[in-house]
N, C-alpha and C positions, 0 to 999 in steps of 0.2 A: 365461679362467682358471677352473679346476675350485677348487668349496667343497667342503672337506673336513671334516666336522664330524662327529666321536666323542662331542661332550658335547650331550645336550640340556640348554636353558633350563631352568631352574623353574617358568614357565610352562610349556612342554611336559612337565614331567615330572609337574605336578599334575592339568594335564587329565586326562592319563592314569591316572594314581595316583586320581582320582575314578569315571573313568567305568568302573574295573576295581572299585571301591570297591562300586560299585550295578549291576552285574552285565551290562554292555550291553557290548555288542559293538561294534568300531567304526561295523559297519554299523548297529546300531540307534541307536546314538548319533547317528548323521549323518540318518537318517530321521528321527528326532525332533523336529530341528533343517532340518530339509528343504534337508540336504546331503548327495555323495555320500559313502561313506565314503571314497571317496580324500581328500577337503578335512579329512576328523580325523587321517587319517595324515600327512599333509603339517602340522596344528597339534603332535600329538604326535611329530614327527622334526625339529619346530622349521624347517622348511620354508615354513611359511604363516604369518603374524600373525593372530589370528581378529579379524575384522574388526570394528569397534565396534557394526556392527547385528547381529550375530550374537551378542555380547558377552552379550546380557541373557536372550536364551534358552537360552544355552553355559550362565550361572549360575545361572539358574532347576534348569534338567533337573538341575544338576550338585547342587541343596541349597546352594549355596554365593553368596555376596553376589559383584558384579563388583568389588570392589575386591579381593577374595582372589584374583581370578584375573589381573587386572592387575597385583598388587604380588606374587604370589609369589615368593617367593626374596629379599626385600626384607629380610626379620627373619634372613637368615644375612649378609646383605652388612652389616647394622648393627650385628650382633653383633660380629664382628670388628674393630670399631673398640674 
């Protein structure tokens, strides 16, 4: 069965939205992180879950605590209640 998927996550779209934020490229970002940059394109196209060991260097490089990037998108889904 083929995934079709138009919308990214808010996890994927923050990764993103950060790592364009501090000016790295995906290849630098994934070298940073000592992955290739395929493994960031596959996190920002919502394709990959960044893994929990990768989690804490993802938030570091990125300035951002791991729970901003585990819960992103959590303050629009609670807003709407």
């Amino acid at each position: 069965m083929w995934r079709i998927t138009t919308l990214t996550s808010a996890k994927a779209r923050k990764i993103q939205e950060l790592r364009e934020a501090r000016g790295y490229s995906v290849d630098e970002l994934g070298h940073r992180l000592g992955v290739d940059g395929a493994t960031v394109r596959r996190w920002e196209a919502d394709e990959e879950e960044v893994g929990e060991g990768a989690l804490p260097q993802l938030a570091n490089t990125l300035g951002v605590s791991q729970d901003a990037l585990r819960h992103a998108g959590d303050e629009a889904h609670h807003s709407e209640r």
